[in-house]
N, C-alpha and C positions, 0 to 999 in steps of 0.2 A: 355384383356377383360374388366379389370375396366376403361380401357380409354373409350370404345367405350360407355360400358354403363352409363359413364357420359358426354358423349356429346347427348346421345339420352334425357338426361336428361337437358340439358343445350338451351340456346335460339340462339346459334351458326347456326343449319340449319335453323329454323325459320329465321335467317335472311341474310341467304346465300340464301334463296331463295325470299326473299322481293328483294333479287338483280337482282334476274333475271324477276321476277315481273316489274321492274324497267327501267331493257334494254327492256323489250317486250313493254310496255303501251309507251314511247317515242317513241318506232318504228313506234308502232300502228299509233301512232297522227301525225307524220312524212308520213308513205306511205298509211294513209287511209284520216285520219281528214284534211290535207292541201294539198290532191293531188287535186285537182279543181281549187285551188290557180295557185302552181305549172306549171300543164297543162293547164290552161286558159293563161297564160303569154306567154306559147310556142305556142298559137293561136288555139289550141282546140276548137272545139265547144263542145256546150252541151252533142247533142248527141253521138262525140268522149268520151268525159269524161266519159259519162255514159257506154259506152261499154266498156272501157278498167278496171272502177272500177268494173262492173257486172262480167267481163272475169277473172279479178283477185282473185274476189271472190270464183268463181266457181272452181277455178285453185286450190285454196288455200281448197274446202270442199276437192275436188276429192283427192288431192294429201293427203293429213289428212286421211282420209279415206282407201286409198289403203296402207300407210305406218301401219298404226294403225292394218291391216290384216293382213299385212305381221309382224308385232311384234307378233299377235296373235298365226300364222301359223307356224313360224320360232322359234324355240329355240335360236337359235344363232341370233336372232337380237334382239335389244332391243332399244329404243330410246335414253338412252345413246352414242348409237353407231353412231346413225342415226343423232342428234342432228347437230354435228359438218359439216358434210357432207352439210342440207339443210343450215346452216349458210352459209355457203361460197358460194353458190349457189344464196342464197338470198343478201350477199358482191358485189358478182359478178354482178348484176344486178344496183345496186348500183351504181357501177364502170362505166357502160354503160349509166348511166346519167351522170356523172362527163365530158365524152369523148364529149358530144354534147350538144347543146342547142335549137337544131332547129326541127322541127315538121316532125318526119320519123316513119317509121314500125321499126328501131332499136329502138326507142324510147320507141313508145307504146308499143310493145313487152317487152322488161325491166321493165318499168312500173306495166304491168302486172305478171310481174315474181315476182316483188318485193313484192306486195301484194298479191300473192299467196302463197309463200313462209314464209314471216313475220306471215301471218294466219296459214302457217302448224308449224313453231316453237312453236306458243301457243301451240296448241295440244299436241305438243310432251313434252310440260314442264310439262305439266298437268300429263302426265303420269310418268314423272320423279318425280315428286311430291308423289302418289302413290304408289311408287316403294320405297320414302325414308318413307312416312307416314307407309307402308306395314312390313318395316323393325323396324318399331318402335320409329322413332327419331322425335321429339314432335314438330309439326310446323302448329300455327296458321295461316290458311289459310287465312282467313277475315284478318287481321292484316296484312301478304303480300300483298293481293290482293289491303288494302286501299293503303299502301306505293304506289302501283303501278299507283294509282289514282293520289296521289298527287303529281309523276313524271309528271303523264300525266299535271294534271295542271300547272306545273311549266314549261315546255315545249312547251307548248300552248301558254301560255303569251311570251316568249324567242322567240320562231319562228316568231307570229305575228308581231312581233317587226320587228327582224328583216329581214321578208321579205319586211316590205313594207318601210324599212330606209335603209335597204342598198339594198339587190337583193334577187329574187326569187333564186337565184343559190344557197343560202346557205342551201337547201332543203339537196340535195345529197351528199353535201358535213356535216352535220349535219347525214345525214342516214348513211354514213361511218361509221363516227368515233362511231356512235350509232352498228353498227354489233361486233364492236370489243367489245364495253360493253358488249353486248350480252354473247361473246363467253367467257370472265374472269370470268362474272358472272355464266358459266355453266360449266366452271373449277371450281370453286366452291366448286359451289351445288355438284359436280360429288362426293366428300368425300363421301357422305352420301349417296353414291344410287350403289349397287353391279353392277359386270358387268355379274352376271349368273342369268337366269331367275330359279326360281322356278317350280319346276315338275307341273304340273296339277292335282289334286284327282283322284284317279281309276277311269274311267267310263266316267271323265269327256271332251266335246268337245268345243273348239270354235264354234261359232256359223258365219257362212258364212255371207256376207251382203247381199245374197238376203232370206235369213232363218230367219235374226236378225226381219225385222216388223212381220212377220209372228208368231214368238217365243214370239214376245212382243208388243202386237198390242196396246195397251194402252200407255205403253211406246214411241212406235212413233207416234200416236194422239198426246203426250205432242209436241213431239220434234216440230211437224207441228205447232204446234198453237206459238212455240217460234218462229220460222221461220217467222211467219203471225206478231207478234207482232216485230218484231226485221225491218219489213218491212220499216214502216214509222218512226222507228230510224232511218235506215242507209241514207235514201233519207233526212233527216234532217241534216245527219251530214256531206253528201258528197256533197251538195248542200248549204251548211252555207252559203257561201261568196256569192254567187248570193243573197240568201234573206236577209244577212248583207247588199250589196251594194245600193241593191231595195229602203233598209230604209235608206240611206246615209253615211253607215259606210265603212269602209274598212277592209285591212288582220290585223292591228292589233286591229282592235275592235271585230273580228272574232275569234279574239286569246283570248280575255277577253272572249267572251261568252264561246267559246267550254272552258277554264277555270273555269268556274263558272261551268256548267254542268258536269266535273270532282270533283269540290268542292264539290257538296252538296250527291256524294255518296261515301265522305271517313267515316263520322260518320256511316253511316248505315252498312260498309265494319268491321271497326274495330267490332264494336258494335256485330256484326251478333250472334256470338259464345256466349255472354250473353242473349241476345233478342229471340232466335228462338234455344230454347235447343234438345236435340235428340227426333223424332218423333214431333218434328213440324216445319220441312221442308216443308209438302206440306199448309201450311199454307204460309211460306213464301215468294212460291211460289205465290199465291193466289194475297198475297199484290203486289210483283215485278210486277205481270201483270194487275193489278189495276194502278198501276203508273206509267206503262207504257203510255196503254192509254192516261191518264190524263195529260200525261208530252207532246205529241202528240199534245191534241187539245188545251193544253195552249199554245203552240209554236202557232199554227194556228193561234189561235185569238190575241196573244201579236203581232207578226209580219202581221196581217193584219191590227189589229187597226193602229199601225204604221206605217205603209205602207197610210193610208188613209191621218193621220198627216203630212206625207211627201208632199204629191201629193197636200193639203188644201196652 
């Protein structure tokens, strides 16, 4: 019993899970930030790229969604359990890039499993996360979350590198060896997170997902307006390398910028838990979506002015 209550007390989980923080944001910037790269080299056009990242997206709410129910629904399942399963799933897909190099429906398909999948992992860490938070073992989130930033940027600079000095191939081959990070870092975390769910309060239900806007219509107002703001993030960051090329860069000057744009939100990630104490979250909030914007039409006008120097 004194062991357990001094690892809840010790920064052990906190940073068993900056590790899994760690395999997720590399995946991230592997199967979301340079798949344009990627699938342009294998002759994609645009509008291929854009449906297979839109399809994986969708892939990746739905399947998050319906597993996060069936946790809700199910006693006996819990995302500990689940975890291991969409890993391999999402290896698998992985694997199916390694096998080809040429412009197929196996392809796109993979493609889009990969990013459906890498997005349903988030989810389920998050929930692992809550399940050790829930149990009492003391882990600064902000503080993993930043670690997980400055994976991303350190990765982002490595890949851009090296896709455009040796080959686009080292993508899949890089998202490999990145799912087994994945799965050590979720042996892990697993120490600290039970494999039995907790009873529910008398009285109390899950709430269905066609009940949940209805239950909390304010709450999904928020979620829609992240959605709206998260818009013209994602067509910025799946679309980089065309408006890096526009202005006459390339995949590893592509790799500096999406690095930089991981750079300047590890201060605000660490920082968070000092800056924005309990009961000023929705201020937080407030800012995050202020700067969203801002970060949107700076992009606009930095990459048009330049665009115009280019073309002068």
């Amino acid at each position: 019993m004194s062991k357990i209550q001094d690892l809840k007390q010790s920064n052990a989980p906190g940073w068993s899970f900056s590790f899994v923080q760690v395999g997720f944001w590399m995946s991230f910037c592997i199967s979301v930030s340079f798949a344009a790269v990627y699938l342009q080299a294998l002759g994609y056009s645009n509008a291929m790229l854009g449906l297979i990242l839109a399809l994986g997206s969708v892939m990746g709410i739905v399947t998050a969604i319906s597993l996060a129910d069936w946790i809700d629904r199910d006693r006996r399942i819990t995302a500990k359990k689940l975890i291991p399963w969409v890993l391999g799933l999402q290896t698998a897909s992985v694997a199916i890039l390694l096998l080809t190099d040429a412009q197929c429906l196996a392809v796109s398909a993979a493609f889009v499993a990969y990013i459906g999948f890498c997005t349903t992992v988030n989810n389920l860490n998050l929930k692992l996360y809550a399940d050790a938070d829930h149990a009492g073992f003391r882990i600064n989130y902000g503080f993993s979350r930043g670690i997980g930033s400055l994976a991303y940027v350190l990765i982002s600079v490595a890949l851009g590198l090296l896709m455009e000095r040796v080959s686009y191939r080292v993508l899949p081959v890089l998202g490999l060896i990145l799912c087994v990070v994945q799965y050590l870092a979720f042996l892990r975390f697993t120490h600290f997170v039970s494999d039995e769910k907790k009873a529910a309060p008398f009285g109390e239900r899950n709430s269905t997902l066609t009940a949940f806007p209805k239950n909390n219509p304010r709450y999904s107002l928020l979620l829609a307006g992240v959605v709206l703001l998260f818009f013209g993030h994602s067509i910025a960051c799946n679309f980089l390398i065309n408006l890096t090329r526009h202005v006459g860069g390339g995949t590893a000057d592509m790799g500096y910028i999406t690095a930089f744009k991981g750079l300047v939100e590890i201060p605000v990630m660490f920082l968070y838990a000092r800056l924005f104490m309990d009961g000023m979250h929705s201020l937080a909030l407030r800012i995050t979506a202020a700067a969203f914007v801002l970060k949107t039409l700076a992009s606009c006008m930095v990459f048009h002015w330049q665009s115009i120097s280019v073309q002068r």
